[in-house]
Each structure stands twice: as C-alpha cells, then as structure tokens.
VOBA-1610 file (N, C-alpha, C; in pm, whole numbers, padded with zeros to 5 digits, always signed):
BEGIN
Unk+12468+07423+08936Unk+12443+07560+08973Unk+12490+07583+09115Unk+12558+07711+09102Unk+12570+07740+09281Unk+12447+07811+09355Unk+12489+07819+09495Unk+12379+07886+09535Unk+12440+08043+09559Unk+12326+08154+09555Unk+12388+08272+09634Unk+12488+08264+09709Unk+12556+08375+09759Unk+12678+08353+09842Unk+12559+08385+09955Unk+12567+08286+10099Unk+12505+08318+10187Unk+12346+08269+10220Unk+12332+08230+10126Unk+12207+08178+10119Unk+12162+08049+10189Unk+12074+08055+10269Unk+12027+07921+10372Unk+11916+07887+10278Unk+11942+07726+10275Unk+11786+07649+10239Unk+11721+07583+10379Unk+11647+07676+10448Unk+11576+07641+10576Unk+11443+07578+10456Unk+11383+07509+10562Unk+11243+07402+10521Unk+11157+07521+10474Unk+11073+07499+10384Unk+10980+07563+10324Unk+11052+07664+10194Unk+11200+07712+10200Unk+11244+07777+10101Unk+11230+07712+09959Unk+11138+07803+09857Unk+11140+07715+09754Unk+11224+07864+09577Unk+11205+07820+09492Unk+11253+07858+09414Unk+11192+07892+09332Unk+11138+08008+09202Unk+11100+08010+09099Unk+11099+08022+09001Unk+11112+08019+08839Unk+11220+08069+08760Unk+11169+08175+08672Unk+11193+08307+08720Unk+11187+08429+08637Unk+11170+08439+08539Unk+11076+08488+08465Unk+11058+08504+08320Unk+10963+08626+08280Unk+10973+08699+08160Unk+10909+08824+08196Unk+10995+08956+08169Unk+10883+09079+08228Unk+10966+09224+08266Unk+11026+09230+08374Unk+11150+09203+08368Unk+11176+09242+08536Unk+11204+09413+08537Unk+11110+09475+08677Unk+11146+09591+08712Unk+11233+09648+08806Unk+11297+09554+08811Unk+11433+09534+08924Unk+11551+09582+08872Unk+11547+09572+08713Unk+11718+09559+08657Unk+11798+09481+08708Unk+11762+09357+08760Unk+11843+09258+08825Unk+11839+09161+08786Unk+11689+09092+08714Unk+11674+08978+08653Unk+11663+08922+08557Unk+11712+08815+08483Unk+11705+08790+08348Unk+11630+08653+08330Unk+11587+08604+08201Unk+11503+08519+08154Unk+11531+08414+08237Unk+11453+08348+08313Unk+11562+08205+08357Unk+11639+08205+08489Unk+11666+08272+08538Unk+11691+08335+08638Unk+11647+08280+08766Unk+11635+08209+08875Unk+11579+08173+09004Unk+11586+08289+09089Unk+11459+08291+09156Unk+11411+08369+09277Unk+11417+08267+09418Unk+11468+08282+09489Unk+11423+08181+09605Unk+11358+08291+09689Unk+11273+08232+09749Unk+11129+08321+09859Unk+11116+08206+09984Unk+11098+08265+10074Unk+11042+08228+10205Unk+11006+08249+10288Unk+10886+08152+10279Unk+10782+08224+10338Unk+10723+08225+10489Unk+10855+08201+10607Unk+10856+08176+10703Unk+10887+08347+10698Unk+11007+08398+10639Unk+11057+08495+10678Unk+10928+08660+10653Unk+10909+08718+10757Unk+10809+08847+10706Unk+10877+08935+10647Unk+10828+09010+10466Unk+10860+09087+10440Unk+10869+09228+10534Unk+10950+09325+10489Unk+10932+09448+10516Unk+10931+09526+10445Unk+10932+09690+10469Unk+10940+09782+10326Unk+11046+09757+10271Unk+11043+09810+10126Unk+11173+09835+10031Unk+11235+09662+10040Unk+11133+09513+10060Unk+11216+09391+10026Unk+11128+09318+09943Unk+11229+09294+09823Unk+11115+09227+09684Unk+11057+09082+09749Unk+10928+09087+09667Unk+10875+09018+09766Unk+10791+08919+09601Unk+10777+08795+09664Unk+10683+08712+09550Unk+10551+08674+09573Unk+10481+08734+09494Unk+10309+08797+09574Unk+10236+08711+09466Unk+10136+08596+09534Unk+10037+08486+09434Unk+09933+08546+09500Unk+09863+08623+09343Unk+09701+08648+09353Unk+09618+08534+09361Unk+09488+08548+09454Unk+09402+08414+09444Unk+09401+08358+09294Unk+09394+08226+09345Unk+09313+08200+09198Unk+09411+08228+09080Unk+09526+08287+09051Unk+09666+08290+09013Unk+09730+08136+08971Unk+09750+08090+08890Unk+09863+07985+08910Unk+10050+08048+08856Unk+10071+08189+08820Unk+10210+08263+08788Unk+10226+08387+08886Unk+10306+08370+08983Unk+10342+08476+09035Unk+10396+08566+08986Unk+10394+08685+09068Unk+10481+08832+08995Unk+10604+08824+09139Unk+10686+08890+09074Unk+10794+08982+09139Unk+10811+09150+09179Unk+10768+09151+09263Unk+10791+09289+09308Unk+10853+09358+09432Unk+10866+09518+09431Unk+10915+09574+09577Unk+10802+09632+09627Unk+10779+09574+09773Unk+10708+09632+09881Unk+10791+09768+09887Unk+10679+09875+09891Unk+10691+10033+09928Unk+10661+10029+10060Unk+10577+09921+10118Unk+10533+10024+10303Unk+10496+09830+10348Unk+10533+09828+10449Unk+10490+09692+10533Unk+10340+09666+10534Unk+10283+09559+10525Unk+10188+09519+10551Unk+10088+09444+10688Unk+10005+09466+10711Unk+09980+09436+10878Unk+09965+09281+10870Unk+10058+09211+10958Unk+10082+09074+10929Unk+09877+08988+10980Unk+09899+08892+10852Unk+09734+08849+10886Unk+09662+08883+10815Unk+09709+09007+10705Unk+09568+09071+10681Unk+09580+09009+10500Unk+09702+08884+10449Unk+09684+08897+10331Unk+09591+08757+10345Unk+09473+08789+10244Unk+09359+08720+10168Unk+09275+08733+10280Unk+09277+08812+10369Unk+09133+08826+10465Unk+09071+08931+10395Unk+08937+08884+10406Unk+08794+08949+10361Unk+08783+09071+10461Unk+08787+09195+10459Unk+08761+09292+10581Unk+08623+09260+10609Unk+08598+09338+10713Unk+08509+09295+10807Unk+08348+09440+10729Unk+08248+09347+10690Unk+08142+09412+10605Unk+08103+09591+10654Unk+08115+09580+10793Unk+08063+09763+10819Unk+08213+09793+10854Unk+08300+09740+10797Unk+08444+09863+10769Unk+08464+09938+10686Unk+08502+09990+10700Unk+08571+10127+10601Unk+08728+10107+10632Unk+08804+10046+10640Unk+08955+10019+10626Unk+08949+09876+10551Unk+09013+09877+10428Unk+09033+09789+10334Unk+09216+09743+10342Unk+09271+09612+10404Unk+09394+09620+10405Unk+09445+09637+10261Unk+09564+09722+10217Unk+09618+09682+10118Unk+09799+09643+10142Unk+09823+09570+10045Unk+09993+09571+09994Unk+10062+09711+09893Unk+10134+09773+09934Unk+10148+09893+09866Unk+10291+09888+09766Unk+10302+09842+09684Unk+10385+09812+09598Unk+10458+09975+09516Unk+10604+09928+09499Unk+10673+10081+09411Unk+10708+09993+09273Unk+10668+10097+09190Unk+10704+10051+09056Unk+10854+10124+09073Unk+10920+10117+08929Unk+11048+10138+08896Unk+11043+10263+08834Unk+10960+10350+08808Unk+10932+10525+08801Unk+10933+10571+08937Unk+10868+10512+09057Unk+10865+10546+09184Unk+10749+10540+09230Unk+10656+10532+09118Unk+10501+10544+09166Unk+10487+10435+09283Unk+10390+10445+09327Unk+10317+10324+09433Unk+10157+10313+09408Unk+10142+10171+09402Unk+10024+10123+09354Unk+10012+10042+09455Unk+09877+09988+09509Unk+09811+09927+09592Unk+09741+09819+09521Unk+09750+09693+09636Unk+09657+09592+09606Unk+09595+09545+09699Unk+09469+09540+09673Unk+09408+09446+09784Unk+09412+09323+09856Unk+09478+09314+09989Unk+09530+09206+10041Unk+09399+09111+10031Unk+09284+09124+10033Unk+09164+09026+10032Unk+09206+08967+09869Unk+09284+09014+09795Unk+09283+08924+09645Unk+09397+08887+09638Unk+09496+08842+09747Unk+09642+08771+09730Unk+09609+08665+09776Unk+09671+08581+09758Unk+09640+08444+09832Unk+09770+08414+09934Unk+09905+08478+09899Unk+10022+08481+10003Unk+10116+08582+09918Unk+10218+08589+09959Unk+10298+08755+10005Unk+10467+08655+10051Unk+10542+08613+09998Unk+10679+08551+10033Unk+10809+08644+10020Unk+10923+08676+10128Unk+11026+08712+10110Unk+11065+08724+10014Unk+11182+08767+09938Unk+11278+08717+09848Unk+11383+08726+09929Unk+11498+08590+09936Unk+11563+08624+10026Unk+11682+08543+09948Unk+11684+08525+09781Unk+11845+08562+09715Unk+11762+08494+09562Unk+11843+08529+09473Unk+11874+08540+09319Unk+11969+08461+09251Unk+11954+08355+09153Unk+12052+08295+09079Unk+12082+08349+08947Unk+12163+08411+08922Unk+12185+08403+08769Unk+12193+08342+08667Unk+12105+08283+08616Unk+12128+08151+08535Unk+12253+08173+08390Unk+12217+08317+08370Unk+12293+08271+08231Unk+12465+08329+08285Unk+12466+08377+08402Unk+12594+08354+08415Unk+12654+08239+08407Unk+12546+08172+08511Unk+12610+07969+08574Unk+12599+07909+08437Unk+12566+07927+08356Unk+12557+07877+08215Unk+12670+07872+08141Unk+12742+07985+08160Unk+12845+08091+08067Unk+12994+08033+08132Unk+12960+07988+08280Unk+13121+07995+08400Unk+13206+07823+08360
//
C-alpha cells in the first residue's frame, strides 16, 4: 500500500480501517483513516471521536472548534456551561455532544483508498 501523497508518520500517528456509513462521500469499506492526535482539530476538519467506554470509533466533521481540555472533563457541579463538540451531518444539520462522554477527539490528517491499492 502507498501512503497519501504528503502524508507524515510523526510518533503517535496511528491508522483505522473504515467500515460503515460514511457521511463524507469519500470513504469506502476498508479504507484507512490515519488521525493524530498531537495535531488540534479545528472547524470544518474530520475528526476521529472515541466515546468513553466505546471500543469503535466514528468518523466525523467538526462544525465549530472545541475549547482545548474540555474533552471528557466532568463540568464543574454549580455550572451552567456544559462543554460540547458540535458536529455537521451531511444535510447540514449540527448536532452536539457532550465533551464529558468522549474519551478523545483525533485529527484526521489523510485517507487510503484501499480498493483502489487493491485494483493498481
């Protein structure tokens, strides 16, 4: 397999293999995600988000940045500001999750095509 054109394997970059709905129109069965999680997402960059207690991540696009620190912290009991991750579906909607129920939040920072590298 090749790698992305451009793509660095700095320490901690790891890989995952896609399977599923993708709402990207980009990904197919089999498919590698590489994420890293040195690098901080920002808005509008798909990002690979493990709920606590999760052992299958999802794939998605961050709609709005998140305040760095705040994923899997418990807010503070007499608050009234609950951090969330604000995610865009592929209609446009935006849905929220509670950063106290992620356990981490990783870049995506490139894509393998498997059934191309399969096919070449």
């Amino acid at each position: 397999m090749e790698l992305p054109h451009g793509l660095v394997l700095n320490e901690g970059v790891y890989a995952i293999n896609f399977s599923g709905v993708d709402w990207t129109g980009e990904l197919g069965d089999g498919d590698l995600v590489f994420a890293d999680p040195k690098q901080v997402p920002i808005a509008n960059d798909y990002v690979v988000i493990w709920p606590k207690g999760a052992t299958t991540p999802a794939v998605e696009q961050m709609a709005l940045a998140y305040m760095s620190g705040s994923i899997g912290e418990v807010p503070h009991p007499n608050s009234n500001v609950v951090p969330v991750l604000s995610i865009r579906r592929p209609n446009g909607t935006v849905r929220t999750i509670e950063c106290s129920k992620l356990e981490k939040v990783h870049k995506i920072i490139g894509r393998a095509h498997m059934q191309e590298a399969n096919h070449a």
